[in-house]
C-alpha positions as CSV (number, residue, x, y, z in Angstrom):
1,X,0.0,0.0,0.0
2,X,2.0,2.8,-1.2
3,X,-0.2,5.7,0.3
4,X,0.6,6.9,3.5
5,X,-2.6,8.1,5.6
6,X,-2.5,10.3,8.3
7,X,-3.6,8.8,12.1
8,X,-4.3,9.6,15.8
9,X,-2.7,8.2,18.8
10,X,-4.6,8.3,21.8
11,X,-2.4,7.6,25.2
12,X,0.0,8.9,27.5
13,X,3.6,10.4,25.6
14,X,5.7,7.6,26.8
15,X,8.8,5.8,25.2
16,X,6.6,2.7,24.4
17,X,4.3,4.3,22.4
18,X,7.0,6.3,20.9
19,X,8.5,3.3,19.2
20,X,4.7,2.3,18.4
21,X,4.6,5.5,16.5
22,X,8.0,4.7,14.7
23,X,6.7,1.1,14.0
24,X,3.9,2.4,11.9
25,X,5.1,5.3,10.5
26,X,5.8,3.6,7.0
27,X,1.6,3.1,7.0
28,X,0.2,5.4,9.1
29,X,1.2,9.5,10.2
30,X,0.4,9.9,13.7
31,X,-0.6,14.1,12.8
32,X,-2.4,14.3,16.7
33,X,-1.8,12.6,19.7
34,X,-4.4,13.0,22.0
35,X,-3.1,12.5,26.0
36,X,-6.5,13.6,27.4
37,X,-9.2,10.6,26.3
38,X,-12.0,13.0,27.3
39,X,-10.7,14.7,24.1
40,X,-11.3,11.9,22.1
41,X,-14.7,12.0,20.6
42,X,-14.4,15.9,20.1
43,X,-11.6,15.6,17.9
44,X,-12.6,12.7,16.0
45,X,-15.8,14.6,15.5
46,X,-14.0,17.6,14.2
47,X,-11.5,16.1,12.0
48,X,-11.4,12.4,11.7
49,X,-8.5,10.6,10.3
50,X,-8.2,7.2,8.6
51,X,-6.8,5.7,11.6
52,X,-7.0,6.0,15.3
53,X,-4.8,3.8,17.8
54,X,-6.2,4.0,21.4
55,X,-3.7,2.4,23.9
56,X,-6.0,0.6,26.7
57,X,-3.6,1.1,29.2
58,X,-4.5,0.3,33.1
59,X,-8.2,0.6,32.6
60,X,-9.2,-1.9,29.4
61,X,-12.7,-2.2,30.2
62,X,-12.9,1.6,30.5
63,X,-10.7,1.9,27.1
64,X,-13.1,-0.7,25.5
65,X,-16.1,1.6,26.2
66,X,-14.5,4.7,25.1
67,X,-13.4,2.9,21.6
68,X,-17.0,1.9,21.5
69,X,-18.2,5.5,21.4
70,X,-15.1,6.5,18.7
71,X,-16.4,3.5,16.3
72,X,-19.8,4.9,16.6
73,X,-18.8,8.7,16.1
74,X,-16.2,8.3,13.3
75,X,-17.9,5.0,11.0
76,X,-15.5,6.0,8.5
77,X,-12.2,5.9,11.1
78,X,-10.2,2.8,11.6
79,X,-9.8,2.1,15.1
80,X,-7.5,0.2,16.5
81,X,-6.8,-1.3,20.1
82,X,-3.2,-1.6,22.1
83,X,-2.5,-3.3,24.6
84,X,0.5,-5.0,26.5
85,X,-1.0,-8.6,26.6
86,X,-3.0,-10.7,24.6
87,X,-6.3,-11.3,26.5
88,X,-8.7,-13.7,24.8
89,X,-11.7,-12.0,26.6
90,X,-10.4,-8.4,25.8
91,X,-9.7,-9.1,22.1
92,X,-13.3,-10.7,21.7
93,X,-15.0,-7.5,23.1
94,X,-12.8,-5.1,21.0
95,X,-13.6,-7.2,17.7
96,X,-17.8,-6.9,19.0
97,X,-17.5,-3.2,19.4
98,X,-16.0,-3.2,15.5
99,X,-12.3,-2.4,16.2
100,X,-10.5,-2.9,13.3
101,X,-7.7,-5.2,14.7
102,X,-6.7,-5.7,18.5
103,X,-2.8,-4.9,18.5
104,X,-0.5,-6.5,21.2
105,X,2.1,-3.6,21.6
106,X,5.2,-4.1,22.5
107,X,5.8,-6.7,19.7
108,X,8.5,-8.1,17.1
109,X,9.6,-5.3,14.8
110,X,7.2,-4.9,12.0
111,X,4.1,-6.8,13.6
112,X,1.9,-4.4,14.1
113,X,2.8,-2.5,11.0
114,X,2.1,-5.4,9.0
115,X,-1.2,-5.6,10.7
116,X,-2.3,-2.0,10.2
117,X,-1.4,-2.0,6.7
118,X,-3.4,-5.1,6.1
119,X,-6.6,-3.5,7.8
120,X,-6.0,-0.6,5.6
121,X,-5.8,-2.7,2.4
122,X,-9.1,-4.8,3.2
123,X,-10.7,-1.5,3.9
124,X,-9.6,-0.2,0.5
125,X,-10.6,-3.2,-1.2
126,X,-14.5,-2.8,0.1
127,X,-14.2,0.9,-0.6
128,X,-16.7,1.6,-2.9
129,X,-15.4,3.8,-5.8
130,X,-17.5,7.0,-6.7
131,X,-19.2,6.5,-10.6
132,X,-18.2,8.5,-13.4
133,X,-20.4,9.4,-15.8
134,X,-19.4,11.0,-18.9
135,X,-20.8,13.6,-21.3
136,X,-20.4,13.7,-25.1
137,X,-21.0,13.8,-28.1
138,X,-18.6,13.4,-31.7
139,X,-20.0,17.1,-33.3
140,X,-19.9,19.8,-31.2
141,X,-22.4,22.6,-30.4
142,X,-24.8,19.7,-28.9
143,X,-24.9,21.6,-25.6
144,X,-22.4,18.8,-23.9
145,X,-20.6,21.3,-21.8
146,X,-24.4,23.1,-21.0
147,X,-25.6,19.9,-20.0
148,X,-22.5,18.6,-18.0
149,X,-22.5,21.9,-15.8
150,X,-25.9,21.4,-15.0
151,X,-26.4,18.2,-14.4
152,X,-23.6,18.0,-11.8
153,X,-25.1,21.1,-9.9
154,X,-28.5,19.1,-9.5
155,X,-26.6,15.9,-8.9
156,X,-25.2,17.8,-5.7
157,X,-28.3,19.5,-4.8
158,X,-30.3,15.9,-4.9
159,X,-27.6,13.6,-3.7
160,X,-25.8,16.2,-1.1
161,X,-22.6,14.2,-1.8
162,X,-19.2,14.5,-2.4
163,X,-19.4,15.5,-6.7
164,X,-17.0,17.1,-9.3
165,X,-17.4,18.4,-12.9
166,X,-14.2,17.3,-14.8
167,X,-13.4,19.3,-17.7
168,X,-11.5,17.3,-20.2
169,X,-11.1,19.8,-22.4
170,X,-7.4,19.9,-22.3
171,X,-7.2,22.2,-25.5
172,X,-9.6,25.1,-24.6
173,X,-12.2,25.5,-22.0
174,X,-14.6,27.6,-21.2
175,X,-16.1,26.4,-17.8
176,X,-14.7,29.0,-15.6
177,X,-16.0,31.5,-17.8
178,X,-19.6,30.0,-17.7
179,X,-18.7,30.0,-14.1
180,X,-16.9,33.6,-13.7
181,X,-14.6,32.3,-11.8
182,X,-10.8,32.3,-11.8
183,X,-9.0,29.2,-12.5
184,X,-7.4,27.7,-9.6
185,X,-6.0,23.3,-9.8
186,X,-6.3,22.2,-13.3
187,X,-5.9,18.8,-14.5
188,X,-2.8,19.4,-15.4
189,X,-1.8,20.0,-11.9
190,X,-3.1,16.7,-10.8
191,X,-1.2,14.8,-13.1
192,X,1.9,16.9,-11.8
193,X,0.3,15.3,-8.2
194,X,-0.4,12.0,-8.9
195,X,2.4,10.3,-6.6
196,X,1.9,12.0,-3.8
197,X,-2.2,13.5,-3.7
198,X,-3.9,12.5,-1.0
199,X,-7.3,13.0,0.4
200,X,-6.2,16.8,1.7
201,X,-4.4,18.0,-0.6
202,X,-6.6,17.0,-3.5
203,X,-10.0,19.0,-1.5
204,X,-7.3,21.6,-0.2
205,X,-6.6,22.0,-4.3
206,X,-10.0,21.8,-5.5
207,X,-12.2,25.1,-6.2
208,X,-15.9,24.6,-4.8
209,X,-18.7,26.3,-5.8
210,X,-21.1,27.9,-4.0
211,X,-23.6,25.4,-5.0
212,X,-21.6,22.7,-3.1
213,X,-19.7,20.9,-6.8
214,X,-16.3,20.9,-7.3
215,X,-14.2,21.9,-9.8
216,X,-11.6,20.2,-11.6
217,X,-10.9,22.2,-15.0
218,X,-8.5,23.5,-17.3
219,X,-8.1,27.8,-18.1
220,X,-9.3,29.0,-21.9
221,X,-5.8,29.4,-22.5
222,X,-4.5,27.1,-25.6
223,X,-3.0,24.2,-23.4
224,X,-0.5,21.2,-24.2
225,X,-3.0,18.3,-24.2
226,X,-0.6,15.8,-25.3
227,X,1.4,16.6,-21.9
228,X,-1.6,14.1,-20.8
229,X,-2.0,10.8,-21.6
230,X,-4.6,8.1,-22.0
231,X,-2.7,6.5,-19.2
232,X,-2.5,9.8,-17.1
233,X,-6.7,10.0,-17.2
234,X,-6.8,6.5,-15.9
235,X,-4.7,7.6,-13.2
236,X,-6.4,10.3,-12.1
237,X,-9.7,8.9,-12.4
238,X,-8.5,6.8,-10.0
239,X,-7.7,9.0,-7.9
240,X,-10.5,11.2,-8.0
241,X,-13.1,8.0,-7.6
242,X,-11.4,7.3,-4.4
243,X,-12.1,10.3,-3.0
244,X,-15.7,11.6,-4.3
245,X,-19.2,10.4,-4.6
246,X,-19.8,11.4,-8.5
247,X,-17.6,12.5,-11.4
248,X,-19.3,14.3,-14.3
249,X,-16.8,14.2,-17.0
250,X,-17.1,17.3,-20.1
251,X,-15.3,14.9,-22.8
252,X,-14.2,16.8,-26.0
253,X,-15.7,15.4,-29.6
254,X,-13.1,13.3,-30.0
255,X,-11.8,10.0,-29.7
256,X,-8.5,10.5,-29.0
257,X,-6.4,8.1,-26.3
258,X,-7.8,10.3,-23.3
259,X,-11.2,10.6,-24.5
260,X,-11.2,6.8,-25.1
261,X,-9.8,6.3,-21.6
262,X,-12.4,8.6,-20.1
263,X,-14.9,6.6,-21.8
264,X,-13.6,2.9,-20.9
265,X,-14.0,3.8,-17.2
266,X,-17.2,5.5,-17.0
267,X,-19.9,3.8,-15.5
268,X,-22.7,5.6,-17.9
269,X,-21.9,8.0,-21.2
270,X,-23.8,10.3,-21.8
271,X,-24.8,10.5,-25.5
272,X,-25.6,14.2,-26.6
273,X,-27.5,14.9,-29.7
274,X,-29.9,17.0,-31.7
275,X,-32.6,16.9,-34.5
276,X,-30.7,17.3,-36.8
277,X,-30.1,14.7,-39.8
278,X,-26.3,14.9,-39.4
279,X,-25.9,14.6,-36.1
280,X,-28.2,11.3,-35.6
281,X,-26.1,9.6,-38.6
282,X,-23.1,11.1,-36.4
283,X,-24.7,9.5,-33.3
284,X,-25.4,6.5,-35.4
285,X,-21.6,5.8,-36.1
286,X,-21.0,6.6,-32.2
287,X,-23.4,3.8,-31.1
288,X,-21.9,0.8,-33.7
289,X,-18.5,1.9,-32.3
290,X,-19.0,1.5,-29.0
291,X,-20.6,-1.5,-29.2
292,X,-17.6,-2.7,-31.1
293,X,-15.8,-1.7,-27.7
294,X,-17.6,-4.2,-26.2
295,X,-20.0,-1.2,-24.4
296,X,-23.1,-2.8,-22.7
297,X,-26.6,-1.3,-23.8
298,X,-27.4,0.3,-20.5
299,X,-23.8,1.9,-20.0
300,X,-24.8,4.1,-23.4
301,X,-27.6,6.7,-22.6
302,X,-29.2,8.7,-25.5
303,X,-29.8,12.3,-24.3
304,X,-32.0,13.8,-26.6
305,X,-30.7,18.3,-26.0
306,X,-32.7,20.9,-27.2
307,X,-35.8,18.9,-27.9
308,X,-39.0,20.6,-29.9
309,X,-42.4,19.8,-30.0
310,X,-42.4,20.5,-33.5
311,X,-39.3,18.7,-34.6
312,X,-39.4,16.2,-37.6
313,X,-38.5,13.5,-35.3
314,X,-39.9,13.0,-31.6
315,X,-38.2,10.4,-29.1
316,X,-40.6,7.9,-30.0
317,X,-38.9,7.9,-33.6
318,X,-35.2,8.3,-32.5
319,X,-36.0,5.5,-29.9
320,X,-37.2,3.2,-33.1
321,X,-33.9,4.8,-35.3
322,X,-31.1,4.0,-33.0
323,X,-32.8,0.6,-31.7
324,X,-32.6,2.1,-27.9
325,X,-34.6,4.4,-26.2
326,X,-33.7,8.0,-25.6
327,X,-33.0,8.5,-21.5
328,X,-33.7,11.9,-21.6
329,X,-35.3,14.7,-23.6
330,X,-33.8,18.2,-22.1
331,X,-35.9,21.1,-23.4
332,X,-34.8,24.0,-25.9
333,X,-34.5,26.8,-23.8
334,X,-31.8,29.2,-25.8
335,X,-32.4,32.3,-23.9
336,X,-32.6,30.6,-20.1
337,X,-29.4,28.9,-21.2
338,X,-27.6,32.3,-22.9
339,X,-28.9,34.5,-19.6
340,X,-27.1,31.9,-17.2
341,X,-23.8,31.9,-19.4
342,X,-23.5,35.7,-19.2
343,X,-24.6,36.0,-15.8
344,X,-21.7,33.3,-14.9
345,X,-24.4,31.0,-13.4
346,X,-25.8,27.2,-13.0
347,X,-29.9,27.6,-14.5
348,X,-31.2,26.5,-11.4
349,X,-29.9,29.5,-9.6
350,X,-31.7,31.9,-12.4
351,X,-34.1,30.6,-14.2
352,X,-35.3,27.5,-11.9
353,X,-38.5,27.0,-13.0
354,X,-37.5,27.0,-16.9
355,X,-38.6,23.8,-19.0
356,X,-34.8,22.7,-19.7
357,X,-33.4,22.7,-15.6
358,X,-36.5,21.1,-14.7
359,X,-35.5,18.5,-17.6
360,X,-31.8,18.4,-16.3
361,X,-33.4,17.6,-12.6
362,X,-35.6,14.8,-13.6
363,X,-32.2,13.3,-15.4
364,X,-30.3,13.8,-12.4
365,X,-33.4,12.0,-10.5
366,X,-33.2,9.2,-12.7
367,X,-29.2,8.6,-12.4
368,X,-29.2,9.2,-9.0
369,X,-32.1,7.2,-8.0
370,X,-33.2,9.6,-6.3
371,X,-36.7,11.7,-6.9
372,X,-36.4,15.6,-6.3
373,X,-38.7,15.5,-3.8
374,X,-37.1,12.3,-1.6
375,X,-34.1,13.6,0.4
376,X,-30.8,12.1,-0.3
377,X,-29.5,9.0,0.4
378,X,-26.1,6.6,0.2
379,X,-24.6,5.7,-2.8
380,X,-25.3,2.0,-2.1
381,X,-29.1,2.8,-1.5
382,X,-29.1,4.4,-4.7
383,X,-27.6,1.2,-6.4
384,X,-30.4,-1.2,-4.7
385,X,-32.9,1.4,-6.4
386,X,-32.0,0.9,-9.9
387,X,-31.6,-2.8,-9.2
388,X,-34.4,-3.5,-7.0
389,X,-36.9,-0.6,-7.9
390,X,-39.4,-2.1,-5.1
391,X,-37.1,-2.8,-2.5
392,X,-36.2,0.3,-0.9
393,X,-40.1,1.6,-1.8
């Protein structure tokens, strides 16, 4: 596990836990060390780490109960018992009260490092990684980067989770100016970070918006997009899925290594088209080559942007054209959509009750799983809902 995560130790400052800290210190960073237990919960509640070592010391029932209350106050904290002797009955309750390993300290040099790291590891393993789902289309001015922005502010606003617009735009961008806002970390700066970003420096790094998003997205400068590679998005994709809830990736109309890398690892792609002849013969191609890629049915989702009433062809037809049916039919709302780019602003903070943001809302419903009007929930209530529609009824 190459990562190093940051810890707490909780315990007197004596030698003996000195060395302990030395011992892990290739896992774990003891950042605080807490001498006070009735300081515990408070800063666990404040700022909890990915590890917490609580020495038992004279008193192990008493340091049982209190790493009782710090596995209920910090679900997402590994914690982890020490104690001089390996009690049967003690390591029973610890393992009960859902430490993460009962470690007998003093011990053989590179015991209880061991241990910790394979905790960390099995942890890691169950982590379940935040989705990606990409927007694009092969012609441009289908509204992908319109659609993107929004969707990821409703996403947010729906989900209340941990979500990110990804511009991959490495050429020329023009988020922050539909934003008016000042570019900050660009994904060229992440791939500068990749061996050493970690869960604070990347949200340390990240510009959110007042909306509650983040921001990951390059300047409308002309930029170096072959300093990235196919293999660099992978990387950071796997990076950023290990540390948010949802990633809305703005793809460029391309299908160049990155895009294609973008693409491989999303968990739905967003299809963006129009009514227009060209662009459904365009979106035609773009469906018999994914499945050549080996693209399941349900990973592809037609969104059908600027929709008309009185366009030649309604979803019904497109549904029976490109042998799938269209996810989503957004509304053509040209001025809304101009107002909110000049103002520097998300529609839903404008023009809310316009046809197209209501559109956007129901799509984010539907992906999420979760209707506007239910509050949010977990991501792995959200996946029982698109599997088991009745279940969580």
């Amino acid at each position: 596990m190459a990562e190093i995560v940051k810890g707490m130790l909780v315990g007197g400052k004596d030698e003996v836990l000195r060395k302990f800290v030395e011992e892990v210190r290739p896992v774990v960073e003891i950042t605080q060390w807490v001498q006070d237990p009735s300081l515990t919960l408070g800063a666990l509640r404040n700022a909890p780490p990915r590890a917490v070592f609580l020495d038992l010391g004279d008193d192990p029932v008493m340091g049982l109960n209190l790493a009782h209350r710090m596995v209920k106050t910090a679900p997402e904290t590994l914690v982890f018992t020490l104690h001089s002797s390996k009690a049967p009955d003690l390591i029973l309750e610890a393992f009960r009260i859902g430490v993460a390993d009962f470690l007998v300290w003093p011990a053989s040099h590179g015991e209880a490092a061991a241990a910790v790291r394979r905790a960390l590891e099995k942890v890691a393993d169950k982590r379940r990684k935040g989705e990606i789902w990409s927007v694009f289309s092969m012609k441009g001015g289908q509204g992908v980067t319109s659609v993107a922005l929004n969707l990821v502010d409703h996403i947010q606003a729906l989900s209340g989770e941990k979500v990110l617009l990804l511009d991959l735009n490495l050429y020329t961008s023009d988020i922050w100016a539909r934003l008016n806002l000042v570019p900050q970390y660009t994904p060229f700066d992440l791939q500068k970070d990749l061996k050493r970003v970690d869960h604070d420096l990347l949200f340390s790094s990240l510009l959110k918006h007042e909306r509650g998003f983040y921001i990951l997205a390059c300047s409308d400068d002309i930029s170096d997009a072959d300093r990235i590679t196919g293999e660099d998005v992978v990387k950071m994709l796997e990076v950023l899925t290990a540390h948010l809830d949802v990633i809305v990736a703005d793809l460029p109309h391309d299908f160049s290594p990155r895009t294609l890398a973008a693409l491989d690892a999303s968990d739905q792609v967003l299809l963006v088209f129009q009514q227009d002849v060209s662009v459904i013969q365009s979106t035609l191609k773009v469906l018999q080559f994914f499945r050549e890629l080996g693209y399941a049915r349900d990973k592809v989702r037609l969104i059908l942007n600027r929709n008309t009433r009185n366009g030649d062809l309604s979803p019904e037809d497109l549904a029976r054209v490109f042998q799938q049916p269209v996810f989503a039919a957004l509304s053509n709302d040209y001025k809304a959509l101009l107002h909110c780019v000049n103002e520097g602003k998300p529609v839903d903070m404008i023009h809310g009750e316009s046809p197209f943001c209501r559109n956007v809302k129901e799509l984010a419903g539907r992906l999420t799983g979760i209707s506007p009007a239910e509050p949010p929930r977990s991501m792995w209530r959200r996946a029982l809902a698109r599997c088991m529609p009745g279940l969580l009824s």
